[in-house]
C-alpha positions, 0 to 999 in steps of 0.5 A: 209611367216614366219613359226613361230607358234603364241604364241596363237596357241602355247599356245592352243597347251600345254592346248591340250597337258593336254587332254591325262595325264587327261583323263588317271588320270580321268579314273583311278579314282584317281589323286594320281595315282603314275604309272599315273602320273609318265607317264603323266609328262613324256608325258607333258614333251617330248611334251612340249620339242619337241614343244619348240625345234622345235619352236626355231630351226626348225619352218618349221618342226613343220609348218609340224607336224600341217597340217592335213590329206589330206594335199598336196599329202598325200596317201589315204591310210595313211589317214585311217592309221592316223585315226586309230592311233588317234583312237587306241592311244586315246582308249589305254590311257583310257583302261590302267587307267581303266584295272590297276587302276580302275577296275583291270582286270589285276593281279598285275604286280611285280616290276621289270615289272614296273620298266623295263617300266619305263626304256623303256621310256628313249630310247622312249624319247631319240629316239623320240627327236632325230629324230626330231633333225636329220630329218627336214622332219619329216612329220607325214603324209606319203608324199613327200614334194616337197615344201620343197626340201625332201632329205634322211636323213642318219645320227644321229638316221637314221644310226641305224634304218630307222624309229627310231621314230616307235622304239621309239613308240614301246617303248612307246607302251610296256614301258607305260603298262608295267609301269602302269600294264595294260595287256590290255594296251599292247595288245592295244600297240601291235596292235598300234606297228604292225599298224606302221610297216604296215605303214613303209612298205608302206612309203618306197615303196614310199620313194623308187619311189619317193624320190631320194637316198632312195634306196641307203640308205635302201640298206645301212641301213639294219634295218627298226625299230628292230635293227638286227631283221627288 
């Protein structure tokens, strides 16, 4: 059985990927918005990439990307985390709009916050795209897949760190409030960046059990997320 998304499916799923950057911008009160809408393009365009890129050249991987909680071995523990990153990162797109923009419950942030947000979403992107590239088996569940003969991946991004996606995440989560100027927003982006360390930390005690070679990678790579620090 082909792995290749129909273009109906693929079709729904770039509607789907509007629901974000619509409900920050609706929230917001004003579709002018210029720190809105600076992010959402620059979430409509990783995504619209990522999912081309996968399409084209790894289907199987975005086959992945698609199943839903639950699916095939997945822990049962990271079904509950997965809820509550849907859950977290839903809220965190409406409480920056309604903190920065609408209501204004944070002070004015100066320029030069908003502009070092604006730059942590280049590595975001960059990190995000990259480990796509290098690691077919980029699940976003936390499962070993058997079914697709799961090996360590070294390389590219994953001779930096061993979960570069979760830094590029971090700067996303730091990068976007800072951008828009929303403190609540990055107290939601903490919160959203510990829940994903917490995560990495039971992945690789299954990583460590179940996948061979891990070991020896994590040995080798000395840094989980945060070069140099952890």
């Amino acid at each position: 059985m082909s792995d290749k998304m129909s273009i109906a499916k693929l079709l729904f799923t770039f509607v789907w990927i509007l629901l974000f950057p619509a409900l920050l911008l609706f929230f917001a009160g004003n579709w002018l918005w210029i720190e809105g809408l600076i992010f959402s393009l620059w979430l409509i365009a990783l995504c619209v990439v990522s999912i081309i890129y996968l399409y084209i050249k790894n289907p199987s991987l975005l086959a992945e990307r698609y199943k839903m909680p639950g699916s095939q071995g997945q822990k049962k523990w990271d079904v509950f985390v997965v809820l509550l990153l849907v859950i977290g990162f839903t809220g965190w797109i409406v409480i920056m709009p309604l903190d920065a923009e609408r209501f204004g419950w944070t002070p004015l942030f100066p320029l030069w916050a908003k502009v070092v947000g604006g730059i942590f979403l280049i590595p975001s992107a960059v990190l995000f795209l990259r480990s796509y590239m290098d690691n077919p088996y980029l699940s976003g569940l936390v499962r070993i897949q058997e079914e697709r003969k799961h090996q360590v991946v070294t390389t590219g991004v994953y001779g930096l760190v061993r979960h570069p996606m979760y830094l590029g995440a971090a700067f996303l989560f730091i990068g976007a409030p800072l951008l828009m100027g929303s403190l609540f927003g990055l107290a939601f982006g903490v919160l959203l960046t510990i829940l994903l360390a917490a995560r990495s930390v039971g992945e690789e005690k299954m990583l460590i059990n179940e996948l061979e070679g891990y070991e020896d990678y994590k040995k080798k790579i000395k840094y989980r997320i945060i070069p140099l620090i952890w």
